[in-house]
ZAVEX-113512 format. One record per residue (C-alpha): residue number from 1; x, y, z; residue in one letter. Coordinates in nm, 3 decimals. Layout:
BEGIN
num / X / Y / Z / residuo
NUM / X / Y / Z / a
...
***
This chain:
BEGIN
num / X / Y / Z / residuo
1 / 7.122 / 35.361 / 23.069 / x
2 / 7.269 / 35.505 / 23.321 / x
3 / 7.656 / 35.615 / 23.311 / x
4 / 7.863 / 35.349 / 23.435 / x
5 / 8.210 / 35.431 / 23.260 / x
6 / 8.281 / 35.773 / 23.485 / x
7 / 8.260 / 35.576 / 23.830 / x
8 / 8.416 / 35.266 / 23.749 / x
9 / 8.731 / 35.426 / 23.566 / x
10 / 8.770 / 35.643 / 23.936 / x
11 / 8.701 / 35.330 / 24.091 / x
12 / 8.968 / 35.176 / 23.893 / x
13 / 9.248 / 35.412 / 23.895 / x
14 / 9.244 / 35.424 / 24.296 / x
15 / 9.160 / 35.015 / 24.376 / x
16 / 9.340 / 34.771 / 24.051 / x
17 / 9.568 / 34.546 / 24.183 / x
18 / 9.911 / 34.565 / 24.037 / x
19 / 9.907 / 34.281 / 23.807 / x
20 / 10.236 / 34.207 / 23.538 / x
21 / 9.969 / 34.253 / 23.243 / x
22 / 9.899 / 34.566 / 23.330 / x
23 / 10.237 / 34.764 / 23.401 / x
24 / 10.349 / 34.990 / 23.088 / x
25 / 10.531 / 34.781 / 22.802 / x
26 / 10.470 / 34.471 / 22.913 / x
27 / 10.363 / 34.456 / 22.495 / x
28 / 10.112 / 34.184 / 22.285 / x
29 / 10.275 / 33.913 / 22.355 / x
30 / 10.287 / 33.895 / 22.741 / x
31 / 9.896 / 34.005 / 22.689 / x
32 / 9.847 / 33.695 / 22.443 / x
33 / 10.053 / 33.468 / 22.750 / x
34 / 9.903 / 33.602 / 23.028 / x
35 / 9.501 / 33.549 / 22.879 / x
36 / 9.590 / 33.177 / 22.753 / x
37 / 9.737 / 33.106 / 23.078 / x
38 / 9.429 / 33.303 / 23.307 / x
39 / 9.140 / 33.097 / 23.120 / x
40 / 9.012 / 32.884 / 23.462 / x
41 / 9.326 / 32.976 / 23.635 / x
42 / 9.368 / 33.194 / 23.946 / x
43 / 9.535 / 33.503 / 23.881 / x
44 / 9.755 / 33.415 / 24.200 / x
45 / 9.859 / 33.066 / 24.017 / x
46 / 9.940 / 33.249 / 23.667 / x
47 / 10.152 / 33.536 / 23.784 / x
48 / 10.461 / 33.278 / 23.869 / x
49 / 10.455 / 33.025 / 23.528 / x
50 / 10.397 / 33.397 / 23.349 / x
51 / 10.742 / 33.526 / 23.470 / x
52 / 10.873 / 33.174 / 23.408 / x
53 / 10.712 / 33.152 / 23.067 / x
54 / 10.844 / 33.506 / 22.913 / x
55 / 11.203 / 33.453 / 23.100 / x
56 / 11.220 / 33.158 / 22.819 / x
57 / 11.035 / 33.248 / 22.547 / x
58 / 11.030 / 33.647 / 22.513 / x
59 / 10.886 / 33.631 / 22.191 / x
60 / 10.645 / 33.439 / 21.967 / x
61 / 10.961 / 33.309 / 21.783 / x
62 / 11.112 / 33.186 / 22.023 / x
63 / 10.834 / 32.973 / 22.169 / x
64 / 10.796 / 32.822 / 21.779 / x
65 / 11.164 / 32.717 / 21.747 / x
66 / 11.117 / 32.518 / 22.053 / x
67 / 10.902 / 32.161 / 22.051 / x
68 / 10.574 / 32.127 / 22.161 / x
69 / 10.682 / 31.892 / 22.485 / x
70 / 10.900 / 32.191 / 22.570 / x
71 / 10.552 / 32.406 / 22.591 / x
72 / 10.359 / 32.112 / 22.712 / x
73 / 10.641 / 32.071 / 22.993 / x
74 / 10.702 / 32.394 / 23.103 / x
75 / 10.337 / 32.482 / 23.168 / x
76 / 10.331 / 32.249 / 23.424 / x
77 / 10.022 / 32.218 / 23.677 / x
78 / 9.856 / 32.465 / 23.549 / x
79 / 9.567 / 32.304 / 23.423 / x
80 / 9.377 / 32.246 / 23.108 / x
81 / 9.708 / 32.151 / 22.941 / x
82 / 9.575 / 32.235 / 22.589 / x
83 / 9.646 / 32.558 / 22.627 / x
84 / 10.034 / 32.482 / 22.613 / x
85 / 9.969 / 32.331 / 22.318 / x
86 / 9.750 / 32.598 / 22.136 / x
87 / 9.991 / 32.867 / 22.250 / x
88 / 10.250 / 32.676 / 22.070 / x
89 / 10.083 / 32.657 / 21.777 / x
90 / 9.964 / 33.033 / 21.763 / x
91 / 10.297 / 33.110 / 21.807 / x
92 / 10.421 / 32.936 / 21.511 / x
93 / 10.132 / 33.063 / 21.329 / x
94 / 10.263 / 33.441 / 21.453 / x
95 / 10.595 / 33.365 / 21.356 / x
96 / 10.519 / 33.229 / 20.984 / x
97 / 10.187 / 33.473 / 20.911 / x
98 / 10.262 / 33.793 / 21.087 / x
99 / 10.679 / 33.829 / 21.047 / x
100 / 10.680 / 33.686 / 21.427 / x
101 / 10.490 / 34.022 / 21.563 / x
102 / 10.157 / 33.941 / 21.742 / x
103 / 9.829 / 34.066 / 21.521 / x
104 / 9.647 / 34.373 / 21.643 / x
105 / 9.332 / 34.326 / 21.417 / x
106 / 9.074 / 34.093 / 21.574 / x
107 / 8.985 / 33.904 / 21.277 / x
108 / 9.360 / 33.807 / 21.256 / x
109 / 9.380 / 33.728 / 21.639 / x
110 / 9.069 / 33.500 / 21.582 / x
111 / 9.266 / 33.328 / 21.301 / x
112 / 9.530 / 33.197 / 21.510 / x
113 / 9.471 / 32.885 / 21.729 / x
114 / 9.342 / 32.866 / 22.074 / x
115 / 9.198 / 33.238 / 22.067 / x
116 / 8.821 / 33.350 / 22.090 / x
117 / 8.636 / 33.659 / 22.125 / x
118 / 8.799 / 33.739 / 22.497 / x
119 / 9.110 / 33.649 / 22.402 / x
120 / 9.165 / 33.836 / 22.046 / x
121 / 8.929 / 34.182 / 22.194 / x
122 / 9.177 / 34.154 / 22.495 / x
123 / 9.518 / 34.175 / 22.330 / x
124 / 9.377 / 34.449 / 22.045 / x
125 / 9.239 / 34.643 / 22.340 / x
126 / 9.505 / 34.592 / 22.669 / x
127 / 9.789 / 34.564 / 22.431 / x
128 / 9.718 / 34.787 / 22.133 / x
129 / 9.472 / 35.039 / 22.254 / x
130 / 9.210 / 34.966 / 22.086 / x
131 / 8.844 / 34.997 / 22.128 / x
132 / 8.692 / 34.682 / 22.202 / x
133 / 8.447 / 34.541 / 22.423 / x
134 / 8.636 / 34.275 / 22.627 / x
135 / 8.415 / 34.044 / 22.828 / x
136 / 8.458 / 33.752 / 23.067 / x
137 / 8.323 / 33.580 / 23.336 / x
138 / 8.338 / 33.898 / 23.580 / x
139 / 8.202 / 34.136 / 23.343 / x
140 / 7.904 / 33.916 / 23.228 / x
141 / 7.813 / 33.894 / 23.600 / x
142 / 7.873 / 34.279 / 23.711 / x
143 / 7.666 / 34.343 / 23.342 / x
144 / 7.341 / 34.141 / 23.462 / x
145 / 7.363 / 34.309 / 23.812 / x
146 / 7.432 / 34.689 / 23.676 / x
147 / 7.207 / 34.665 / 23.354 / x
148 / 6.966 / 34.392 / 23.378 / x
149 / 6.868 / 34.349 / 23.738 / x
150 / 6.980 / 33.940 / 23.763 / x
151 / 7.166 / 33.763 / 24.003 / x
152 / 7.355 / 33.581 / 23.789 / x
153 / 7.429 / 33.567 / 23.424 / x
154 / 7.243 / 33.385 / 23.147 / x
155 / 7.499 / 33.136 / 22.931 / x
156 / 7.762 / 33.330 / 22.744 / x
157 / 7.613 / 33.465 / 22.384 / x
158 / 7.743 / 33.718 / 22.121 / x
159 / 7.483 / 33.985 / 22.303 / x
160 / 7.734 / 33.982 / 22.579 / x
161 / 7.982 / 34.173 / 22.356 / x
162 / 7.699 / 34.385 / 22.269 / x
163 / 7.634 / 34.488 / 22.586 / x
164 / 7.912 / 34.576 / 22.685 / x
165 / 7.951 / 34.803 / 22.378 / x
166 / 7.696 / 35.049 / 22.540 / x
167 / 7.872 / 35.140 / 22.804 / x
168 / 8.211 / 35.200 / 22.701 / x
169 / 8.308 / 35.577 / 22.620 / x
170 / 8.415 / 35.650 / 22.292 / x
171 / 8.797 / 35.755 / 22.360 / x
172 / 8.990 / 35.390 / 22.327 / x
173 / 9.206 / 35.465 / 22.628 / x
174 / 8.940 / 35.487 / 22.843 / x
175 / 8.717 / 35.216 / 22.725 / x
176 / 9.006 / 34.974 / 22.786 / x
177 / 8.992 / 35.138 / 23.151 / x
178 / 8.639 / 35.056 / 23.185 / x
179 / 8.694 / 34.702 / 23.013 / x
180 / 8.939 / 34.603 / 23.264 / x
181 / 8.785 / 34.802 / 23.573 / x
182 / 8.460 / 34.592 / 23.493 / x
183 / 8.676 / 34.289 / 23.550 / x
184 / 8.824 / 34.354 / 23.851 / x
185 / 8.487 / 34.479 / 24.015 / x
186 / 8.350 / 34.136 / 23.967 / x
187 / 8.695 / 33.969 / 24.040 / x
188 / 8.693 / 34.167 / 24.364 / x
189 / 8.349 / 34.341 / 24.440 / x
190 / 8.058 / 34.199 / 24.294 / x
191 / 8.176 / 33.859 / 24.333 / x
192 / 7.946 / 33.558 / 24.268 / x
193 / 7.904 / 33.439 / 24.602 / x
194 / 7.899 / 33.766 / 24.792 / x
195 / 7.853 / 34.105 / 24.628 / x
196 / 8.019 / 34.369 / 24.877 / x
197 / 7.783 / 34.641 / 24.765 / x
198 / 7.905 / 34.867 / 25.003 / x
199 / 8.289 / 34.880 / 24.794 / x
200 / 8.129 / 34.880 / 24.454 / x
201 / 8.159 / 35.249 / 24.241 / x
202 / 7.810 / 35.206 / 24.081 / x
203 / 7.626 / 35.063 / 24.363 / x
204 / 7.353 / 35.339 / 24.324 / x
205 / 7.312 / 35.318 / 23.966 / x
206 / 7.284 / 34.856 / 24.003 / x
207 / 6.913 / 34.814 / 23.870 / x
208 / 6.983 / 34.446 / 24.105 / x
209 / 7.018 / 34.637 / 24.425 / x
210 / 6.731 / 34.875 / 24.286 / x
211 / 6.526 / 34.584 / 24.277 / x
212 / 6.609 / 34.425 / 24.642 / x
213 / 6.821 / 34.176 / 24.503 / x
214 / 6.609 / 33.924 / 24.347 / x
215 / 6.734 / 33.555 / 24.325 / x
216 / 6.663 / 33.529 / 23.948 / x
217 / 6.807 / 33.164 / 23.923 / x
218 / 7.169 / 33.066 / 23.856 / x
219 / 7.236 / 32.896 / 23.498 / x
220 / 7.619 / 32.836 / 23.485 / x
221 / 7.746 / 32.513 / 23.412 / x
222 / 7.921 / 32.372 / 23.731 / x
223 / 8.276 / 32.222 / 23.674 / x
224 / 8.278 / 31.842 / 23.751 / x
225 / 8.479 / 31.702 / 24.046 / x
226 / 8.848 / 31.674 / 23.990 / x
227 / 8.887 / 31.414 / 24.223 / x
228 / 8.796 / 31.094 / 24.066 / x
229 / 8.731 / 31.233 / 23.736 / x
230 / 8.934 / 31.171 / 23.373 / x
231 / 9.077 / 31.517 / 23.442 / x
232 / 9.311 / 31.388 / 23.709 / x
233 / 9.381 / 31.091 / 23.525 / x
234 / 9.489 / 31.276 / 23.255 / x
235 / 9.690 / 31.484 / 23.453 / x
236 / 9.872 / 31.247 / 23.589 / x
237 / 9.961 / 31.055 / 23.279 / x
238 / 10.114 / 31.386 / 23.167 / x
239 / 10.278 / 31.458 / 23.487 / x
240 / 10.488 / 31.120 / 23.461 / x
241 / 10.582 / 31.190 / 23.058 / x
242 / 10.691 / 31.516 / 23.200 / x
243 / 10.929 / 31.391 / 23.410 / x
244 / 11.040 / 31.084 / 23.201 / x
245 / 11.166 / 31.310 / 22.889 / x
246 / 11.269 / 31.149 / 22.589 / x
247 / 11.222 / 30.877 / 22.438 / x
248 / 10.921 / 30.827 / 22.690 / x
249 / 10.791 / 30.596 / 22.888 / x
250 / 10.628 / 30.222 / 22.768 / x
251 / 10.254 / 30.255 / 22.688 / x
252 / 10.215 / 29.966 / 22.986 / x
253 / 10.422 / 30.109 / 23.223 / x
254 / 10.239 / 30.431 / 23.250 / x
255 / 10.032 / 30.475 / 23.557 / x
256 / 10.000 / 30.108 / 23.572 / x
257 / 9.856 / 30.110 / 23.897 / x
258 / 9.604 / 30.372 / 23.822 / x
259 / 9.279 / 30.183 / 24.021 / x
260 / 9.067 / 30.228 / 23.700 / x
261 / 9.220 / 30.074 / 23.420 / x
262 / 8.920 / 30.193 / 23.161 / x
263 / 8.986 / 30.574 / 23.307 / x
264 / 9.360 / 30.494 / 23.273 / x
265 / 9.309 / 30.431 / 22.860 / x
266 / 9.063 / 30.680 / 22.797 / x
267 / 9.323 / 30.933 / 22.959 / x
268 / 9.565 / 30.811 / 22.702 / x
269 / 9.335 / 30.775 / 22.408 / x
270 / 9.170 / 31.117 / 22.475 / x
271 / 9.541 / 31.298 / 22.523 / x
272 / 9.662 / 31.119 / 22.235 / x
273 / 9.346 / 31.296 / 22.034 / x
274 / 9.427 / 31.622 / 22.156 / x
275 / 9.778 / 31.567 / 22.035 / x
276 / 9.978 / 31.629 / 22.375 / x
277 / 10.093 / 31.288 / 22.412 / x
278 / 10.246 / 31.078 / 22.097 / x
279 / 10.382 / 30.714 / 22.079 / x
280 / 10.652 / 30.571 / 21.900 / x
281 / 10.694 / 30.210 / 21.884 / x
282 / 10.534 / 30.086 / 22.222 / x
283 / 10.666 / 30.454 / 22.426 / x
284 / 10.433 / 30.704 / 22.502 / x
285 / 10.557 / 31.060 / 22.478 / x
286 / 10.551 / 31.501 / 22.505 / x
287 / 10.480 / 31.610 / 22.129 / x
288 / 10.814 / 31.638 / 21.924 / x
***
């Protein structure tokens, strides 16, 4: 295989956009915020509910004395409002398992709720200096270029992690250099609509571009509409308990004149499953 690590870490060094998670001492927890908070959300969206976020709960602690509809609340329109909840949780987790100090070993990251494999390599390597292979989206995709010669990635498997293994170097600080460069070069670069081969570090050593770029097929799952979908609906059953406060809002009076009324209970039902919405007596409302 050919050395990938030396350009991409010059690469890096030169091109990274300043980004909060990446400044010195910004420590685990900001790391553990920032990657709940940039699953399927633009880096551009995250950056202001991050600053927000930390500014009221610095530390795990603090986030677990708080209520759940405080979490729920304050994460706002960012999407995917489980996270807010999970977060939560891991944080209460931190603060009764680990003396309120986020894990560095990845088994123990993996423990807590709401984290996977990104998530829990990503704080043990960008926080901790560890050496991990840390792989998302971007990687996967600059990974099947560089290595295997496809124009898009397969589905996400525990090979992934594998692969990207191989071509870190062995000193920790600069395999989480090549970790994170590998991101932004897909982020940025090698994007999935339009690779801009000419930019990219390791554009002479990409067995795709060796190859001519062959269209190899595209298997990634495409998001459903938001528009019209049970996404929205949920959303905006949240938005108006978000806004209501305690003690809530009655069950009936909530989105009444949503123009599906089936979509309009199965947003309830399913946000009542996931535990972000409660109701006492008739009122629908944030987790206490």
């Amino acid at each position: 295989m050919p050395d990938l690590a030396t350009p991409l870490i010059a690469w890096y060094r030169e091109n990274a956009r300043d980004l909060p998670w990446r400044r010195p001492g910004f420590g685990a927890w900001g790391t553990l915020v920032s990657e709940f908070m940039l699953q399927q959300t633009p880096v551009s969206r995250v950056i202001p509910h991050l600053e927000a976020w930390l500014a009221r709960w610095p530390t795990p602690t603090a986030l677990a004395a708080d209520a759940p509809a405080a979490a729920v609340t304050q994460w706002a329109n960012l999407g995917y409002p489980r996270r807010a909840l999970w977060l939560h949780r891991a944080a209460v987790e931190i603060r009764d398992r680990h003396d309120g100090v986020v894990p560095r070993e990845v088994d123990a990251l993996l423990a807590l709720t709401g984290i996977g494999d990104y998530t829990a390599r990503a704080v043990a390597a960008f926080a901790y200096g560890d050496r991990h292979p840390v792989v998302d989206t971007n990687t996967r995709r600059v990974l099947a270029r560089a290595v295997d010669g496809r124009s898009q990635p397969g589905p996400p498997s525990k090979g992934d992690l594998a692969a990207m293994a191989a071509i870190l170097p062995a000193d920790p600080a600069e395999a989480a250099i090549v970790n994170a460069a590998a991101m932004e070069l897909g982020a940025m670069v090698c994007t999935a609509r339009a690779a801009r081969c000419d930019a990219c570090p390791i554009a002479d050593r990409c067995a795709w571009r060796a190859a001519g770029y062959p269209d190899t097929g595209d298997t990634r799952r495409r998001q459903a509409r938001y528009e019209g979908s049970d996404r929205q609906a949920r959303g905006a059953v949240l938005r108006v308990l978000r806004k209501a406060g305690e003690p809530g809002v009655a069950d009936a009076e909530v989105i009444a004149d949503w123009p599906d009324a089936a979509q309009r209970d199965r947003a309830i039902g399913s946000l009542m499953a996931d535990g972000l919405i409660e109701a006492t007596a008739g009122m629908l409302h944030l987790p206490r």
